[in-house]
C-alpha positions as CSV (number, residue, x, y, z in Angstrom):
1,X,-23.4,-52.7,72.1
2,X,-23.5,-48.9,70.9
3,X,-27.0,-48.5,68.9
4,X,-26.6,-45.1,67.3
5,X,-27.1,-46.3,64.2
6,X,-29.5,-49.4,64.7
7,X,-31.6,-50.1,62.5
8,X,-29.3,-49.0,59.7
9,X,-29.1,-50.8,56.8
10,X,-25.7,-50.3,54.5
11,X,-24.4,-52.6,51.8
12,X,-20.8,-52.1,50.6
13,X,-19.4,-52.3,47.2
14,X,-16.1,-51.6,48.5
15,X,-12.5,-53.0,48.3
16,X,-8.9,-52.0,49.1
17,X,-8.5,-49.7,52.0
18,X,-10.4,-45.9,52.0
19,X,-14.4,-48.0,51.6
20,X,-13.9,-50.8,53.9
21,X,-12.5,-48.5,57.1
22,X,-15.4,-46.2,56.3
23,X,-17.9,-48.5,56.7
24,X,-16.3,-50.3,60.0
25,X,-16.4,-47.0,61.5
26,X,-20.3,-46.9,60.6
27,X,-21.0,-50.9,61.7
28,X,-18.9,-50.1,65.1
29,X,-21.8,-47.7,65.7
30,X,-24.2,-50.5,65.5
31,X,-25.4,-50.4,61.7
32,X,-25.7,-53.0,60.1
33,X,-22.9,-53.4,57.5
34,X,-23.5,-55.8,54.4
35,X,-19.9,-56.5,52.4
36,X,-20.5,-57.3,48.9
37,X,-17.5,-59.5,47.3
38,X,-16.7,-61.6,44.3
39,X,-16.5,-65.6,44.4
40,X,-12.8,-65.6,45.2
41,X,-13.0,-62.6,47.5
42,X,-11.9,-58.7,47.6
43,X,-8.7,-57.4,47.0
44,X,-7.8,-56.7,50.9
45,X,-8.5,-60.8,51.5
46,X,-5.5,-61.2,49.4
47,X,-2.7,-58.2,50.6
48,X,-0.8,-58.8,53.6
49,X,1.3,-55.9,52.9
50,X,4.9,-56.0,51.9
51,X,5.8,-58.0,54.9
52,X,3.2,-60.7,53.6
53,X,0.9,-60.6,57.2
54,X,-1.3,-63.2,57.4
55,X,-3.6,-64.8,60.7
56,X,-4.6,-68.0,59.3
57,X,-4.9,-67.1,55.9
58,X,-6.3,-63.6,56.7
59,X,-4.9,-60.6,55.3
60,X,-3.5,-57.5,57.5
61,X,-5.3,-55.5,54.7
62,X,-8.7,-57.4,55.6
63,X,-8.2,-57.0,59.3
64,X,-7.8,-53.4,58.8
65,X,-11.6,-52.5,57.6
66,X,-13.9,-55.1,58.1
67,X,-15.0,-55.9,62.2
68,X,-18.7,-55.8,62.7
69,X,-19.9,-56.7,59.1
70,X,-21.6,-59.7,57.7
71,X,-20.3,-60.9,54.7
72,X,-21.7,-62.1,51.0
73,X,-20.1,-63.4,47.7
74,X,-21.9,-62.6,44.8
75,X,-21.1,-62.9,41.2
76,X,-22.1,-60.0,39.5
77,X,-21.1,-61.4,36.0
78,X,-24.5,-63.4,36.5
79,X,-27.7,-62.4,36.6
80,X,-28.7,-63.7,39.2
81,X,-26.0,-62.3,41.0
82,X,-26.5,-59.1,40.0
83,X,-30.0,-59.6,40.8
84,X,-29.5,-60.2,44.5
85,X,-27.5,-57.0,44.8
86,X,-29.9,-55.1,43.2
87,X,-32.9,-56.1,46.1
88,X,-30.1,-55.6,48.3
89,X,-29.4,-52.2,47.3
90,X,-33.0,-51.4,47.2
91,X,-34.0,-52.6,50.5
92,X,-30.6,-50.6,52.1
93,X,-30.9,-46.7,53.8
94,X,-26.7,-46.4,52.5
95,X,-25.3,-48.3,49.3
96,X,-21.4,-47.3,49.1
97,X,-18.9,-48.4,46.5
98,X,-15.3,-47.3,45.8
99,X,-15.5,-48.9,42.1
100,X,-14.0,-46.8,39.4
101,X,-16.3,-44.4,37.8
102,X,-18.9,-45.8,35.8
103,X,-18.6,-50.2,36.7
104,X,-21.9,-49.6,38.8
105,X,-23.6,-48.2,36.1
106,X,-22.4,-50.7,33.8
107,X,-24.1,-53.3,36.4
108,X,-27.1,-52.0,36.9
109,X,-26.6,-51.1,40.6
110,X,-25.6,-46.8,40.0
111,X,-27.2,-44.2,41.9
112,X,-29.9,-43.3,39.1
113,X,-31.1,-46.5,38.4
114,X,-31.6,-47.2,42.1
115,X,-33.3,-44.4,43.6
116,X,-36.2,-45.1,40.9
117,X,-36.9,-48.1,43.6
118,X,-35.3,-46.5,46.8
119,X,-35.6,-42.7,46.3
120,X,-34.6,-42.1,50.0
121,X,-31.5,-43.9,49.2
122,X,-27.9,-42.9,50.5
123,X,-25.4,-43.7,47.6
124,X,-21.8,-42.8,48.8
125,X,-19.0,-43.3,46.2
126,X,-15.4,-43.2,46.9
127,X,-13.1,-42.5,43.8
128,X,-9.2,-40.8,43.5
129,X,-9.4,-38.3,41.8
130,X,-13.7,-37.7,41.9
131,X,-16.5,-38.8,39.6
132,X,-15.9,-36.7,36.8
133,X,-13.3,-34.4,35.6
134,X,-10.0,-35.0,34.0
135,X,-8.5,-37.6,35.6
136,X,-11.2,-39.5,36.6
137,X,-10.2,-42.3,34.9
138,X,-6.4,-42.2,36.2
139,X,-5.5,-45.1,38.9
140,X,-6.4,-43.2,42.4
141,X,-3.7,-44.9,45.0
142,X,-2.4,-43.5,48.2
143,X,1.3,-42.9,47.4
144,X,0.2,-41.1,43.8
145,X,-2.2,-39.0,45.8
146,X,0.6,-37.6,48.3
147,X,3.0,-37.0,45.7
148,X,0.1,-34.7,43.4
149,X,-1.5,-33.0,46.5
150,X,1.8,-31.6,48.0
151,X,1.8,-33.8,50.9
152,X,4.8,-35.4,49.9
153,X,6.5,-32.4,49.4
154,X,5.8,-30.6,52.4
155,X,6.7,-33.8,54.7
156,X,10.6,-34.3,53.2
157,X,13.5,-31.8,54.6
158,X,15.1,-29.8,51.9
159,X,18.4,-32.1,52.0
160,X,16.5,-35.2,51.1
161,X,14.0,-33.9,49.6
162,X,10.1,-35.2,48.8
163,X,8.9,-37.7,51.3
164,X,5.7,-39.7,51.9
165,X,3.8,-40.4,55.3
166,X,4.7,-43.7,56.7
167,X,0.8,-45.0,56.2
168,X,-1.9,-44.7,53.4
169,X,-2.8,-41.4,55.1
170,X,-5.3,-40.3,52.6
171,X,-6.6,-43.5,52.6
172,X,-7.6,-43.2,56.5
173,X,-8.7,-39.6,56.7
174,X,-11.2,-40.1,53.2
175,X,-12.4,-43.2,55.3
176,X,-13.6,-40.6,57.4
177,X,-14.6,-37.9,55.4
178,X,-16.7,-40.2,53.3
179,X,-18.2,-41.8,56.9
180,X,-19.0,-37.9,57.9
181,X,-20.7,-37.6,54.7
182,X,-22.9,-40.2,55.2
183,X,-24.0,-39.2,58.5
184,X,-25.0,-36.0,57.5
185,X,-26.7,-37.3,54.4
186,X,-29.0,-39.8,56.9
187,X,-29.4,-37.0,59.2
188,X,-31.1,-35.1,56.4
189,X,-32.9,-37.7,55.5
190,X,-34.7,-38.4,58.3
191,X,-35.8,-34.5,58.0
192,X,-36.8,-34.2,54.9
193,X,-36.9,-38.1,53.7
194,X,-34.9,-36.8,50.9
195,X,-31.9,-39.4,50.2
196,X,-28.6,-38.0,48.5
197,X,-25.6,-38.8,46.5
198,X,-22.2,-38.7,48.4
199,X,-18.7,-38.2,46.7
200,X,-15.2,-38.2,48.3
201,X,-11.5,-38.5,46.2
202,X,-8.6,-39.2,47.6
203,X,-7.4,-36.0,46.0
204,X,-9.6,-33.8,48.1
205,X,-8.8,-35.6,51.1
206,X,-5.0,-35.4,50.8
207,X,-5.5,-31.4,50.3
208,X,-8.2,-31.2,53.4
209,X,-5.4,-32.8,55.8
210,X,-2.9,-30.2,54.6
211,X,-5.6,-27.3,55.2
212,X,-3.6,-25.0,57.2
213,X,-0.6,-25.5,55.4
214,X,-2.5,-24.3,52.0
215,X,-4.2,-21.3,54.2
216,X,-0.4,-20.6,54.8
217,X,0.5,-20.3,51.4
218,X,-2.1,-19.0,49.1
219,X,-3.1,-16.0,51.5
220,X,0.7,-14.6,51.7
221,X,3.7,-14.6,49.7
222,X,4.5,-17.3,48.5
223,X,7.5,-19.4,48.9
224,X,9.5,-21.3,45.9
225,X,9.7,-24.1,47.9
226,X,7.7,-26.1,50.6
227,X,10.0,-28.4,51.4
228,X,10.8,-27.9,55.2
229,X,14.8,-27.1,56.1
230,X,16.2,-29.9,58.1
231,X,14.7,-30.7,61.6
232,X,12.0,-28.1,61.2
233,X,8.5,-29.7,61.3
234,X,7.2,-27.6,58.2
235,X,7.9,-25.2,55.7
236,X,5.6,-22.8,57.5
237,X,7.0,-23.4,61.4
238,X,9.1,-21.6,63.1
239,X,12.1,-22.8,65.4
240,X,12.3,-24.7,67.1
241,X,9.2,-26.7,65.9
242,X,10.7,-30.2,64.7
243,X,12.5,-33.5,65.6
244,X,15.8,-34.0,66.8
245,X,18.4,-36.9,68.1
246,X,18.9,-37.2,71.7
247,X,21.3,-39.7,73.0
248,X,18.9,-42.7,73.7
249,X,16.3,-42.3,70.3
250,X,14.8,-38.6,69.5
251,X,12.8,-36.0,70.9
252,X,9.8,-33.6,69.3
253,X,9.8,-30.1,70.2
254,X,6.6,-28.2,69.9
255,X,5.4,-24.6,71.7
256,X,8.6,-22.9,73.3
257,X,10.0,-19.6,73.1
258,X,13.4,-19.4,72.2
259,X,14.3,-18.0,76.0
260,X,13.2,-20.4,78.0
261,X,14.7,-23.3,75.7
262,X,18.0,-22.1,75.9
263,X,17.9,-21.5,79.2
264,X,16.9,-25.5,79.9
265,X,19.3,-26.2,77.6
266,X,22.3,-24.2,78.9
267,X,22.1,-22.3,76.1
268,X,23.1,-19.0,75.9
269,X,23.2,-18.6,71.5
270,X,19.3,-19.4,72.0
271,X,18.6,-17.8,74.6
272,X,19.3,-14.6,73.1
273,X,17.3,-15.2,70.0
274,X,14.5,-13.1,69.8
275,X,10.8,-15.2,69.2
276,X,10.4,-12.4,66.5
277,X,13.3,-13.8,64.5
278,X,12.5,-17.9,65.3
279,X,11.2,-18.3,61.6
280,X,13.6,-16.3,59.8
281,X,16.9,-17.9,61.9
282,X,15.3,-21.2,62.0
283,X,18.0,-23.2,60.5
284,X,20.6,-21.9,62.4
285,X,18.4,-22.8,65.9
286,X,17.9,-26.0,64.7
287,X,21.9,-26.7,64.1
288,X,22.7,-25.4,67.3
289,X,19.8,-28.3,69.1
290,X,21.3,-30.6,66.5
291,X,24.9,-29.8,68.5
292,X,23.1,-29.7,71.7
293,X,20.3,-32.8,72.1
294,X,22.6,-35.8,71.1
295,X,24.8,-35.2,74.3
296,X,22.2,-36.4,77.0
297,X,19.9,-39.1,77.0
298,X,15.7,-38.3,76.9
299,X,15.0,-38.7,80.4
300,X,17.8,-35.7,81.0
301,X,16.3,-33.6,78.5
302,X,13.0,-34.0,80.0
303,X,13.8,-33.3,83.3
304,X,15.3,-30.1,82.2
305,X,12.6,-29.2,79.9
306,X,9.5,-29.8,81.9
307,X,9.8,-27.2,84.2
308,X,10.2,-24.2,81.5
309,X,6.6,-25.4,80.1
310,X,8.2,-26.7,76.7
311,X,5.8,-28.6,74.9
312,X,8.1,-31.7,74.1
313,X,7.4,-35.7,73.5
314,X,9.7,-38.5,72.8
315,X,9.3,-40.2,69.8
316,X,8.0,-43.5,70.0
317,X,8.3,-46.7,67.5
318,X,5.7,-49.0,67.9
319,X,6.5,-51.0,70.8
320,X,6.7,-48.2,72.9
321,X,3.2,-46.7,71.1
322,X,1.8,-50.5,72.3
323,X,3.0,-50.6,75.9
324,X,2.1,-46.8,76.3
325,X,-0.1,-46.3,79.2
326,X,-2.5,-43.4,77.7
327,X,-2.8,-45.5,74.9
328,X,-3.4,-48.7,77.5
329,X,-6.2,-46.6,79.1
330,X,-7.8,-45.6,76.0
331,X,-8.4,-49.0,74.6
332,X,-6.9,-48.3,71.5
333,X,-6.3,-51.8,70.7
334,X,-8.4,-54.5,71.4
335,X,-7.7,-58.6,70.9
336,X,-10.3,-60.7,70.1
337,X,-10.8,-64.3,68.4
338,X,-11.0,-64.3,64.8
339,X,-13.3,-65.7,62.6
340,X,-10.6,-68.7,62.4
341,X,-10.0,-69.3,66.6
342,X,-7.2,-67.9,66.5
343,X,-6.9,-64.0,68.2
344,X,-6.1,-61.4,66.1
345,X,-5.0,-57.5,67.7
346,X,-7.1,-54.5,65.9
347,X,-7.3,-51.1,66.1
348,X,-10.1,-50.3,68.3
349,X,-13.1,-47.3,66.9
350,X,-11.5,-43.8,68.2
351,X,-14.8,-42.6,69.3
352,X,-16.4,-43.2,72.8
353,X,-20.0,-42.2,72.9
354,X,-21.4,-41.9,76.7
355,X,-18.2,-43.1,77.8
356,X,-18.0,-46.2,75.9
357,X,-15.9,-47.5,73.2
358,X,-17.9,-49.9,70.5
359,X,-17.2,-53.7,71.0
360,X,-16.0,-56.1,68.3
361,X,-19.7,-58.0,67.6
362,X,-18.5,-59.7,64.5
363,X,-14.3,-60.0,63.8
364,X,-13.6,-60.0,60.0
365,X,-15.7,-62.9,58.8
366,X,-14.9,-65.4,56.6
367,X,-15.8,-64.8,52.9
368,X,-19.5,-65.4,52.1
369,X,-20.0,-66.5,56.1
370,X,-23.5,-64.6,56.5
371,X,-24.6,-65.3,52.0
372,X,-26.9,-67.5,53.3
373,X,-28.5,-65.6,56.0
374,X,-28.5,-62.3,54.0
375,X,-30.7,-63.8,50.6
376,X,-32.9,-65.3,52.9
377,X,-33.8,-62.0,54.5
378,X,-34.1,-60.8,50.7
379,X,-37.1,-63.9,50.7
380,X,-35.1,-66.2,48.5
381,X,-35.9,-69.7,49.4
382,X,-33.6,-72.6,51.2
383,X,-33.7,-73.9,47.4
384,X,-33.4,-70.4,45.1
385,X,-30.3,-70.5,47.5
386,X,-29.1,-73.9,47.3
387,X,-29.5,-73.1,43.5
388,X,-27.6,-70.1,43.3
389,X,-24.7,-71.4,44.9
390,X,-24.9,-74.7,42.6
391,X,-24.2,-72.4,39.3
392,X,-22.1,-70.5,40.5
393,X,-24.1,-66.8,41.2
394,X,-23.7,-66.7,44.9
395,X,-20.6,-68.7,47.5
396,X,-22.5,-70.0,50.9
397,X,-19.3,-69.6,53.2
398,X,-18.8,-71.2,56.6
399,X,-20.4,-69.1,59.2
C-alpha cells in the first residue's frame, strides 16, 4: 500500500467531477480521504452519463473519482449535521470543496472561520470561473469552459468549425492542478507549520492546457483565426502534423520532414517541398496525404514509414486502447469488486512511485458506509450516533 501521504487527514466537500478525481489521486497515495455527502447522496451517485451507466445502481460518474475514500452522509441543513463537519474539518490537515462561492461560508465550515480552530489548515476550493471576480457566480461546467478559453476553437478544422474534446478535459487536468496545489501547500506546511488557502477554476485550467498554443499567439502576429485548416493538428503546426484516413481506420502523423515523407510515400509533389515552406503550404500537403493515405491499409503505411524515422501512430477507438499491450503493461486499468460484489473496471492512478502503481484499498463505497466509524473517531457515542441518524442529521450506511 503506497504511504506517501499516511497519516494525512482530508475531508471532501466535493461533488461532480474536477473535486472527487482530485482527491482519489491524493487517497491512492495513501491519505486518508473523508467524502462528505447529503442524505440522498452527491450529484456523481446519480449521473451515468448520457448512455445512463450504471454497476448495480452505481453511477459511471461515481466510479470515476471516488476509490480509496471512506464515505459519510451528513445533513448540513441541521445542526447537528453541520456540527459534525465542523470537528471534522477542524481535526483534518486538507478540507476541499468545489461548492459555489460563498455556501461554505454560509454553513459555517469557510476557510476563515476554520483556521481560528485549525490555523495549520489546508483549505483547497475548486470553482469555474475562481472565487471572486466577475463571473464568479456564472455556472462553471466543462463544455462552457472550452468554448470561453479557446479550446474549442482551436480543436475544430476551419470547414466545420468550433469543436470540443471528446471528455470533460478541464475537468481532469484542474483535478490535477488543484491535487498539485495541495501538495505543495502540505509541503510548506510541514516547514513552516503555516497552512494555506488553495484556489483552482476551471477557466485557468482550460488556458494552462492550451499553454503553448497562447505562447504561439500573443508573442507574434497574430492570426484572425485559430481554427486549424483541415487535417492539420493546430492552427500553429506545420505539415504534415495531423490526422488522416488510411484504408483500414486513420493514421497520426507527427515529426517528419517533408523529404523523407514523400519519399515513403512515393511522393514526388512532397518530396520537393521544402521544410521551410511546411507551414505556409500546409493545406496543399495535407490534400495531397488526403489523395495519398486512403489507398493502402495501416499496416502498409507503416511498413513504409518506419524506416524514414516518421513519427506516426494509428488511431485507436477504445477497444483497441483496452487490448493495447503498453497500456496492458502499464496497469492502466485495473478490475476489482465493488462495494456491491459485483466487479467494476477503473482507471488505475497514472503515477508509479518506486516502481509501484497504488492498489484499490477501498472501491467506491456505498453512501454513508464508513458514517458510523468516522463520528465515532470524532468521540460521539454508539448513542449521540444512534441519535443522529434517528432525526435525520447523519445516514449510517451499510459498510
Amino acid at each position: 500500500m503506497l504511504d506517501l501521504l499516511d497519516g494525512v487527514k482530508i475531508v471532501s466537500f466535493n461533488h461532480f467531477l474536477l473535486g472527487p478525481v482530485s482527491m482519489q489521486a491524493l487517497a491512492d497515495m495513501g491519505a486518508d480521504v473523508i467524502s462528505v455527502e447529503p442524505l440522498e447522496g452527491a450529484f456523481q451517485r446519480q449521473f451515468g452519463g448520457g448512455v445512463g451507466v450504471f454497476v448495480d445502481g452505481q453511477a459511471s460518474l461515481f466510479l470515476t473519482g471516488n476509490r480509496n475514500k471512506r464515505s459519510i452522509a451528513l445533513d448540513l441543513k441541521s445542526e447537528k449535521g453541520r456540527e459534525a463537519a465542523r470537528k471534522l474539518a477542524e481535526s483534518a490537515d486538507v478540507v476541499c470543496e468545489n461548492f459555489r462561492p460563498g455556501v461554505m461560508e454560509k454553513l459555517g465550515l469557510g476557510y476563515e472561520a476554520l483556521k481560528k480552530a485549525n490555523p495549520g489548515l489546508i483549505y483547497a476550493a475548486a470553482s469555474g470561473y475562481g472565487p471572486d471576480g466577475p463571473y464568479a457566480e456564472k455556472p462553471g461546467q466543462d463544455l462552457l469552459i472550452q468554448a470561453m478559453s479557446g479550446l474549442a476553437a482551436i480543436t475544430g478544422e476551419a470547414t466545420t468549425g468550433p469543436r470540443a474534446v471528446g471528455v470533460s478535459v478541464a475537468d481532469h487536468h484542474g483535478a490535477a492542478l488543484l491535487a498539485m496545489g495541495i501538495l505543495g501547500a502540505l509541503l510548506r506546511r510541514t516547514r513552516t507549520g503555516k497552512g494555506c488557502r488553495v484556489d483552482v477554476n476551471l477557466l485557468s485550467a482550460a488556458i494552462d492546457l492550451q499553454m503553448e498554443s497562447f505562447i504561439n499567439f500573443l508573442n507574434a502576429d497574430r492570426p484572425h483565426d485559430v481554427t486549424p485548416p483541415h487535417r492539420i493538428g493546430g492552427w500553429y503546426y506545420a505539415a504534415p502534423y495531423g490526422i488522416y484516413p488510411v484504408q483500414d481506420g486513420h493514421i497520426a502523423i507527427s515529426l517528419a520532414s517533408l523529404k523523407g515523407l514523400g519519399e515513403a510515400m512515393g511522393s514526388a509533389e512532397i518530396a520537393a517541398i521544402p521544410d521551410a515552406e511546411a507551414f505556409a503550404r500546409r493545406e496543399e500537403v495535407a490534400a495531397l496525404l488526403d489523395q495519398l493515405f486512403p489507398t493502402r491499409p495501416y499496416a502498409d503505411w507503416a511498413a513504409l514509414l518506419e524506416p524514414k524515422k516518421i513519427w506516426f501512430s494509428r488511431v485507436n477507438g477504445y477497444a483497441e486502447v483496452a487490448a493495447d499491450p503498453q497500456v496492458k503493461h502499464n496497469g492502466s486499468f485495473v478490475t476489482v469488486e465493488g462495494a456491491t460484489g459485483s466487479p467494476v473496471t477503473l482507471v488505475n492512478h497514472p503515477v508509479r512511485y518506486d516502481g509501484e502503481t497504488a492498489e484499490v484499498r477501498l472501491p467506491p463505497q456505498k453512501l454513508g458506509a464508513q458514517s458510523a466509524e468516522i463520528l465515532a473517531e470524532l468521540g460521539y457515542s454508539a448513542d449521540d450516533i444512534r441519535a443522529m441518524a434517528a432525526e435525520g442529521a447523519a445516514l449510517l450506511g451499510e459498510g
